[in-house]
N, CA, C and O of each residue as an XYZ file, in Angstrom:
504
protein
N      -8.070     -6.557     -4.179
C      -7.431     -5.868     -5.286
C      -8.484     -5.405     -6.299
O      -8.390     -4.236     -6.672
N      -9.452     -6.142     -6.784
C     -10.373     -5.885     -7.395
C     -11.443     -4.631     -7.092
O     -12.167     -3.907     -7.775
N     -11.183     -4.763     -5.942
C     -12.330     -2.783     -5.299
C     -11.459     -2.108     -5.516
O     -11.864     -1.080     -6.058
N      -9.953     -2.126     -5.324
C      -9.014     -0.919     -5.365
C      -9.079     -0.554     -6.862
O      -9.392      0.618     -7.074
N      -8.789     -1.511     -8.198
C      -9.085     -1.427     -9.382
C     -10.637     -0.793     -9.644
O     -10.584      0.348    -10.103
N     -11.314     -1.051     -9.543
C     -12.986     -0.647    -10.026
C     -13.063      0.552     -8.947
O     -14.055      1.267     -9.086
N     -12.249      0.870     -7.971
C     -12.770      2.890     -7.386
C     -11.933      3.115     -8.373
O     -12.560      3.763     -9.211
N     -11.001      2.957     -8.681
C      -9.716      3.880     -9.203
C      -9.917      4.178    -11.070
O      -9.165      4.797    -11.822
N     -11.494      3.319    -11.436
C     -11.675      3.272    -12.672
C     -12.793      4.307    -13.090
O     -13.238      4.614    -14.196
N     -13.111      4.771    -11.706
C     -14.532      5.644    -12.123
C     -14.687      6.050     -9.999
O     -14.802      5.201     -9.115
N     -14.652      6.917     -9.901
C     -15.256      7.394     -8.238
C     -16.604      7.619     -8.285
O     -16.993      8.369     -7.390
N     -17.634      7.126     -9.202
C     -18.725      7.514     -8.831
C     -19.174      5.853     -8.121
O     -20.045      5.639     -7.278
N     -18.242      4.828     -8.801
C     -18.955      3.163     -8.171
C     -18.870      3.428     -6.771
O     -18.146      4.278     -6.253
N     -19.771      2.533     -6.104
C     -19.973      2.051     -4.846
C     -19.353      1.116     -5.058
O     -19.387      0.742     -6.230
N     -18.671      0.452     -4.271
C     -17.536     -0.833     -4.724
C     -17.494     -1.341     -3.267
O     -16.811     -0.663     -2.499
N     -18.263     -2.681     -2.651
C     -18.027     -3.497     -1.595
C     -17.213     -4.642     -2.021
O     -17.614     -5.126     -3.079
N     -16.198     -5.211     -1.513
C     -15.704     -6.364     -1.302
C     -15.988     -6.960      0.214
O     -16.106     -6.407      1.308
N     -16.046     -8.401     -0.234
C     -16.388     -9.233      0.789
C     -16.071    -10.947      0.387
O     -16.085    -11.386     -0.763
N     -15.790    -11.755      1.622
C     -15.445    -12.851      1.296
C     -16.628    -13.780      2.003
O     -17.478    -13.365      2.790
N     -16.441    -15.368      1.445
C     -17.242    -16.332      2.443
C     -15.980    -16.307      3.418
O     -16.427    -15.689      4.384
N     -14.933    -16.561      3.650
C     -14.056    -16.677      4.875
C     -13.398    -15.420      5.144
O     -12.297    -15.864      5.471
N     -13.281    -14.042      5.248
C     -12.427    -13.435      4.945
C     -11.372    -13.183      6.141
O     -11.743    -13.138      7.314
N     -10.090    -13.030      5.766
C      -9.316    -13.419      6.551
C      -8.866    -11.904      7.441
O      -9.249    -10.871      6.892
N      -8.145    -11.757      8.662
C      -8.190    -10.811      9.530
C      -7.591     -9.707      9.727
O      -7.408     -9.054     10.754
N      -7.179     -9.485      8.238
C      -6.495     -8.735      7.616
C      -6.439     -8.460      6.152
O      -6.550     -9.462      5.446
N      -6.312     -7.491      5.638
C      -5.547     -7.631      3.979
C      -4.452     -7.899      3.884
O      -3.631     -7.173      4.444
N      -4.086     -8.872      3.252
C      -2.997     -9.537      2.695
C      -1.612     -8.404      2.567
O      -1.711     -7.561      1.675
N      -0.756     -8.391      3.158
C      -0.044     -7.810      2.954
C       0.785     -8.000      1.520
O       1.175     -6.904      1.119
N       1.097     -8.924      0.782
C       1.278     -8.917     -0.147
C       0.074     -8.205     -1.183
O       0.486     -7.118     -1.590
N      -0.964     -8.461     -1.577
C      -1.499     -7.403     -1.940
C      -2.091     -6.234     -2.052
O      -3.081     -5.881     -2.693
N      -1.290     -5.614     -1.275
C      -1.220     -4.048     -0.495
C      -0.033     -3.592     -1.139
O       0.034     -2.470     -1.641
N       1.123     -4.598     -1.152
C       2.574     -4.130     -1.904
C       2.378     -4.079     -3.621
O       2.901     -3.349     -4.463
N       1.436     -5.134     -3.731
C       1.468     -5.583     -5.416
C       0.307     -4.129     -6.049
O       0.260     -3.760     -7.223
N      -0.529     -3.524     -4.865
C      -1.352     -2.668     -5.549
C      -0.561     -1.250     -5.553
O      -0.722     -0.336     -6.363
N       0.386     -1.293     -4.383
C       0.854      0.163     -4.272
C       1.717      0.413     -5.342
O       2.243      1.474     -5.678
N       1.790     -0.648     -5.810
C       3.251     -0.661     -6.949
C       2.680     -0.138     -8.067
O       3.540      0.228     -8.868
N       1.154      0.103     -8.565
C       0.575      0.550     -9.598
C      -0.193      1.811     -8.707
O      -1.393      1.924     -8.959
N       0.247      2.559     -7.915
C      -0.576      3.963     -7.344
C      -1.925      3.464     -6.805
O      -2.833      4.244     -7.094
N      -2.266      2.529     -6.197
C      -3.327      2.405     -5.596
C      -3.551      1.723     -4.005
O      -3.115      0.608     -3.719
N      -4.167      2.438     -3.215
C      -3.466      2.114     -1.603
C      -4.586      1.290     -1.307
O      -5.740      1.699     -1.430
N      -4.339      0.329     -0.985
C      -5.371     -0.469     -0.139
C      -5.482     -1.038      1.291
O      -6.331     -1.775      1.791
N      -4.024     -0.296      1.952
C      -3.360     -0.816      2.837
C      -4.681     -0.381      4.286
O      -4.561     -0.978      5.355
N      -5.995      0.818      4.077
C      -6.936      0.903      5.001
C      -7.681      0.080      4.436
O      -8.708      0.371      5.049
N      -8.050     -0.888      3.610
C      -9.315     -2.082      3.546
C      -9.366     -2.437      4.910
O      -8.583     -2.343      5.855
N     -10.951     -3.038      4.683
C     -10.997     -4.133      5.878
C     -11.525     -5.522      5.582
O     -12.658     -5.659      5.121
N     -10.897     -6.345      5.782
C     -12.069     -7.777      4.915
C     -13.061     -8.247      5.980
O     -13.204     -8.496      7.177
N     -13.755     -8.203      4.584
C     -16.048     -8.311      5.315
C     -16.138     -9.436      4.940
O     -15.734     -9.855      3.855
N     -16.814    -10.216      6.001
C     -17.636    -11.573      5.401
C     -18.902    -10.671      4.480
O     -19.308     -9.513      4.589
N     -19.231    -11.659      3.671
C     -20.458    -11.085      2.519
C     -22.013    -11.516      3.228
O     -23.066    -11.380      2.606
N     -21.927    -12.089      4.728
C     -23.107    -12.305      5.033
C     -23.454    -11.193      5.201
O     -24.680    -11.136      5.105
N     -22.790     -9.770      5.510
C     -23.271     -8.760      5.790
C     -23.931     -7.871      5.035
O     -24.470     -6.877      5.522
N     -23.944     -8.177      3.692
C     -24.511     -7.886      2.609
C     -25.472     -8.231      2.034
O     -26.051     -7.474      1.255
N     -25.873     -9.460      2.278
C     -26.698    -10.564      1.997
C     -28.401     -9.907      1.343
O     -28.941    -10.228      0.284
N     -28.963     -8.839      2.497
C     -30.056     -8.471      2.222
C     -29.809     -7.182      1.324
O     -30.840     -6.595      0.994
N     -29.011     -6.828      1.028
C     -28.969     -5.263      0.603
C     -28.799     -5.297     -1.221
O     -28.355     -6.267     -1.833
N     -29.274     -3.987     -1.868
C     -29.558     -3.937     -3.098
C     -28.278     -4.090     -4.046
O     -27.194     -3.578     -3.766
N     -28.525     -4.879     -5.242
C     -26.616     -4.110     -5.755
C     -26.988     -4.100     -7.313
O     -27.808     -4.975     -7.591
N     -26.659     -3.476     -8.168
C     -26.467     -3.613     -9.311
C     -25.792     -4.533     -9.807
O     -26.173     -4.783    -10.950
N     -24.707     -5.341     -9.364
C     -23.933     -6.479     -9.657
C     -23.412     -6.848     -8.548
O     -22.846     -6.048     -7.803
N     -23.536     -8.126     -8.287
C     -22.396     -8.987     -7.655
C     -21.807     -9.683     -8.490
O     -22.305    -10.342     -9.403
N     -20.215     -9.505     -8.073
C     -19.450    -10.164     -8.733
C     -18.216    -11.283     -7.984
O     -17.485    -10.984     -7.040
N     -18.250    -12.618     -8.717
C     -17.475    -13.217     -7.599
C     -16.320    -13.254     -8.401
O     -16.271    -13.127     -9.624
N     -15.123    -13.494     -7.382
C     -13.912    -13.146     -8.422
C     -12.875    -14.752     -8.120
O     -12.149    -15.332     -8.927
N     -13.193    -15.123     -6.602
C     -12.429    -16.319     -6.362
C     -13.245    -17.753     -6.927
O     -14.447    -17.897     -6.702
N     -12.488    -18.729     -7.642
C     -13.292    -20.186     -8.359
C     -14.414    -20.650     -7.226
O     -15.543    -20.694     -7.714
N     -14.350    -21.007     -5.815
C     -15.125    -21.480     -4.885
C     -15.668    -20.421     -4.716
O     -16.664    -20.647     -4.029
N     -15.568    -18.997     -5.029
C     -16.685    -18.279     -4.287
C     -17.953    -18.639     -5.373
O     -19.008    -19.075     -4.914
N     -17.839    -18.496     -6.367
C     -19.112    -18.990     -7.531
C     -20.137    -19.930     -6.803
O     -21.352    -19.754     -6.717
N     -19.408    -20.944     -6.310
C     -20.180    -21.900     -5.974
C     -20.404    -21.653     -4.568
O     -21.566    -21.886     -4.236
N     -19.787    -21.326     -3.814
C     -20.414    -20.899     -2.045
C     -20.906    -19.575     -1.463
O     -21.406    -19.255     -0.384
N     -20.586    -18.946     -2.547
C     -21.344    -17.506     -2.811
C     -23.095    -17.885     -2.591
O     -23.801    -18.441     -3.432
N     -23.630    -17.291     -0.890
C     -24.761    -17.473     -0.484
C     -25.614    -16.520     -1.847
O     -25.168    -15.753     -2.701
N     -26.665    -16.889     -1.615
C     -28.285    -16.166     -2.625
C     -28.370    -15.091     -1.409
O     -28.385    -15.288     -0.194
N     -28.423    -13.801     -2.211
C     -28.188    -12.600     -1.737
C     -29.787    -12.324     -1.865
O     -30.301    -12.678     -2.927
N     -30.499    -11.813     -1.024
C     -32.151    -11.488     -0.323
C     -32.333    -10.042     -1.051
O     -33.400     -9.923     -1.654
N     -31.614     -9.132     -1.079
C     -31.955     -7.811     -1.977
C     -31.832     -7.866     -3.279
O     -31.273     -8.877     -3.706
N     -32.321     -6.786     -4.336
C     -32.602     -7.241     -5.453
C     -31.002     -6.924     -6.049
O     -30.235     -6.122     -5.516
N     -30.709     -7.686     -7.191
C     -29.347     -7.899     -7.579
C     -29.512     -7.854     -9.487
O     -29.890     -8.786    -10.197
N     -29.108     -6.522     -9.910
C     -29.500     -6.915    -10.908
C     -28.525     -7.681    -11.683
O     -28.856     -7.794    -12.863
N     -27.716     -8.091    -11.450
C     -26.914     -8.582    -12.946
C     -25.909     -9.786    -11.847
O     -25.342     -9.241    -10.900
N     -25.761    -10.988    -11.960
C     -24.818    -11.728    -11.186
C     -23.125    -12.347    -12.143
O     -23.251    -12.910    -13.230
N     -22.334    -12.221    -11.798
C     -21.379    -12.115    -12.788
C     -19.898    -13.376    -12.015
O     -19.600    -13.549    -10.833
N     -19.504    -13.790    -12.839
C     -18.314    -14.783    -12.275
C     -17.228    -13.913    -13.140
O     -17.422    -13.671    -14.331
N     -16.060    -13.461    -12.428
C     -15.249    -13.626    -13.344
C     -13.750    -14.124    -12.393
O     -13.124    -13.434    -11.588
N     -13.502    -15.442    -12.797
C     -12.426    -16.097    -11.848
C     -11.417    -15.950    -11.828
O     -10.792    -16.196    -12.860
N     -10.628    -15.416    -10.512
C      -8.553    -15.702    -10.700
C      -8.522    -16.782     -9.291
O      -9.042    -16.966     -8.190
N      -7.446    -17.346    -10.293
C      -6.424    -18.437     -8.868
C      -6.847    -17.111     -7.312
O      -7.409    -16.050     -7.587
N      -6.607    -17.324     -6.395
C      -6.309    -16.584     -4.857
C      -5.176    -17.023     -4.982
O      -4.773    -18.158     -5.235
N      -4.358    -15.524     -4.683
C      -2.742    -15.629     -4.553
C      -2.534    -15.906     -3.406
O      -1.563    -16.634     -3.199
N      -3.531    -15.340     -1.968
C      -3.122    -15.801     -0.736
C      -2.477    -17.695     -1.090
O      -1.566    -18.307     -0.533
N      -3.035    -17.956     -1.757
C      -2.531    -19.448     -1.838
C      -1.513    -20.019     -2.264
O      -1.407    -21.244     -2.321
N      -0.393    -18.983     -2.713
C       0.474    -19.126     -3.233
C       1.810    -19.214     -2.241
O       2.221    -18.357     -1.458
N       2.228    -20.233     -2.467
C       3.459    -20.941     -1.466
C       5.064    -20.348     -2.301
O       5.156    -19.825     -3.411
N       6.120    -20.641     -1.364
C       7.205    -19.933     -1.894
C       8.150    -18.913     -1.193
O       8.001    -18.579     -0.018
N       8.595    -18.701     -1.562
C       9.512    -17.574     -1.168
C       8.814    -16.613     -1.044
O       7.670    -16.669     -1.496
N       9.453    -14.995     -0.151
C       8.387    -13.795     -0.037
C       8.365    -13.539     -1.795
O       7.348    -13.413     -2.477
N       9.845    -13.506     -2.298
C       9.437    -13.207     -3.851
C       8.952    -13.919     -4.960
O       8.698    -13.282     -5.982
N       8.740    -15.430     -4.919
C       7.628    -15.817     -5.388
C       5.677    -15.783     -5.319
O       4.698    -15.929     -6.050
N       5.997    -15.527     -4.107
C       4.488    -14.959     -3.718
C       4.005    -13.561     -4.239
O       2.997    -13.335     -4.908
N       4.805    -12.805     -3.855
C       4.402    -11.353     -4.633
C       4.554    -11.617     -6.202
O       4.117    -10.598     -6.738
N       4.949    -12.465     -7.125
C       5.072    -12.523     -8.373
C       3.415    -13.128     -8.497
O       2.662    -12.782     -9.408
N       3.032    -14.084     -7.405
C       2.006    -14.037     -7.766
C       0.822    -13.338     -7.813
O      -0.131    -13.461     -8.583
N       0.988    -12.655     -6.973
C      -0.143    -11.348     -6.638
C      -0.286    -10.342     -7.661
O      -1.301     -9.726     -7.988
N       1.221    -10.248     -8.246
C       1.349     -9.147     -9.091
C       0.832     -9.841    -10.762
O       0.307     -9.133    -11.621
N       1.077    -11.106    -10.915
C       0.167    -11.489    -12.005
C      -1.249    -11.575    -11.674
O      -1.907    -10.915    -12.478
N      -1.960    -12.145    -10.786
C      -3.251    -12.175    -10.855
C      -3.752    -10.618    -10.675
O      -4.818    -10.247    -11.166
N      -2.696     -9.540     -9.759
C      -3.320     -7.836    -10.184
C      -3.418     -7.625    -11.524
O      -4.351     -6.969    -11.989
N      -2.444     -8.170    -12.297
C      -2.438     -7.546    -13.851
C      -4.054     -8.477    -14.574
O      -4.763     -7.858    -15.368
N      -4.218     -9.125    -14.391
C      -5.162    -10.185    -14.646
C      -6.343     -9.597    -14.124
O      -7.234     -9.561    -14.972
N      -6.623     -9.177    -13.148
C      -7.681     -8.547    -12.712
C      -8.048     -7.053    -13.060
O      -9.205     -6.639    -13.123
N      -6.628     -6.106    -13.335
C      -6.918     -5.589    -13.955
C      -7.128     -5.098    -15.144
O      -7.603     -3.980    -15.344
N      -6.758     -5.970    -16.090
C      -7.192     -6.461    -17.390
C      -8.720     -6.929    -17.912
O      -9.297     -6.546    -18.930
N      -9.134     -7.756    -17.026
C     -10.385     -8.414    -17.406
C     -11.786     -6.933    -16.438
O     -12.936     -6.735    -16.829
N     -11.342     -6.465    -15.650
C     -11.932     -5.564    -15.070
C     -12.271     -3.981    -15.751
O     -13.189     -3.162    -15.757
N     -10.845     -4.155    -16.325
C     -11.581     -3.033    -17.143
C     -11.867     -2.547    -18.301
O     -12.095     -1.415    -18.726
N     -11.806     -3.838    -18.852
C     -12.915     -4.753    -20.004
C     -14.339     -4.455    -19.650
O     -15.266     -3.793    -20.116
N     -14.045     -5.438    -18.350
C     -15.730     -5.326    -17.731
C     -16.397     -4.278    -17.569
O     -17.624     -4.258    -17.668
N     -15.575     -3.113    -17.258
C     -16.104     -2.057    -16.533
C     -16.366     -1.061    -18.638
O     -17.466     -0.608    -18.956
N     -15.649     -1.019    -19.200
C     -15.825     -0.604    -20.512
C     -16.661     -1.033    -21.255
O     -17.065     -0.319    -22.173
N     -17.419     -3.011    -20.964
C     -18.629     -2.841    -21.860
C     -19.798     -2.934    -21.286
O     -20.838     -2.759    -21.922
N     -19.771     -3.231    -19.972
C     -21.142     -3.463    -19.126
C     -21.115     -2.216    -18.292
O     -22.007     -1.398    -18.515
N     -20.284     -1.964    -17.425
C     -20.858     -1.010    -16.135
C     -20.804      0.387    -16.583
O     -21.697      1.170    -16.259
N     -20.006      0.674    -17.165
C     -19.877      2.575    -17.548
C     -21.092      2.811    -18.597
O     -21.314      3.981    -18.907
N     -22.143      1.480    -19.345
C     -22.751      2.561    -19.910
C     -24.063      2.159    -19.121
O     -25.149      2.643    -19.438
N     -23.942      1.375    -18.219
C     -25.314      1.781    -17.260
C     -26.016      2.984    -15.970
O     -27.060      3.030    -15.319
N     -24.530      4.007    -16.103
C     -24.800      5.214    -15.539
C     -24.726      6.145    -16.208
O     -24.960      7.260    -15.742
């Protein structure tokens, strides 16, 4: 949800997402919770982040609490490393409509604190 938010805030970012486990699909619940605000994510693909590991970035940013801490040391140069944490809704137990309530709060949450982020750090470094 967080790449679909940060393209949709500026098309000039390069925007990779990637997980330490990522699972074999995108979440279908947050494919419904993003389309519901005009943003399709339903062609993602989820990347493990080893694949990234050596390559350059202006920021990595981890967004899940355990990724902070199991988030491997990335080999290319990285200028800025950034935490900013939500619960993972995949984890959220319940009914189909309690689950999407959760997706759809941690989208609003992400996109709240994101484009904060993106308004005092990233837009004035291009």
């Amino acid at each position: 949800m967080t790449e679909g938010f940060l393209k949709s805030l500026d098309p000039r970012l390069e925007v990779y997402s990637a997980g330490t486990h990522p699972a074999p699909q995108v979440n279908p619940f947050a494919v419904q919770a993003m389309k519901e605000v005009g943003i399709d994510i339903s062609g993602g693909r989820p990347k493990n982040v080893n694949q990234f590991l050596s390559q350059p970035f202006d920021y990595v940013i981890t967004v899940c609490g355990e990724a902070d801490e199991s988030c491997p040391n990335f080999r290319g140069k990285v200028g800025k490393r950034v935490h900013i944490g939500f619960p993972d809704p995949a984890k959220a137990t319940g009914t189909e409509a309690e689950k999407l309530a959760v997706f759809r709060k941690v989208r609003e949450d992400i996109r709240a604190r994101f484009r904060e982020y993106y308004e005092q750090e990233i837009r004035k470094g291009l």
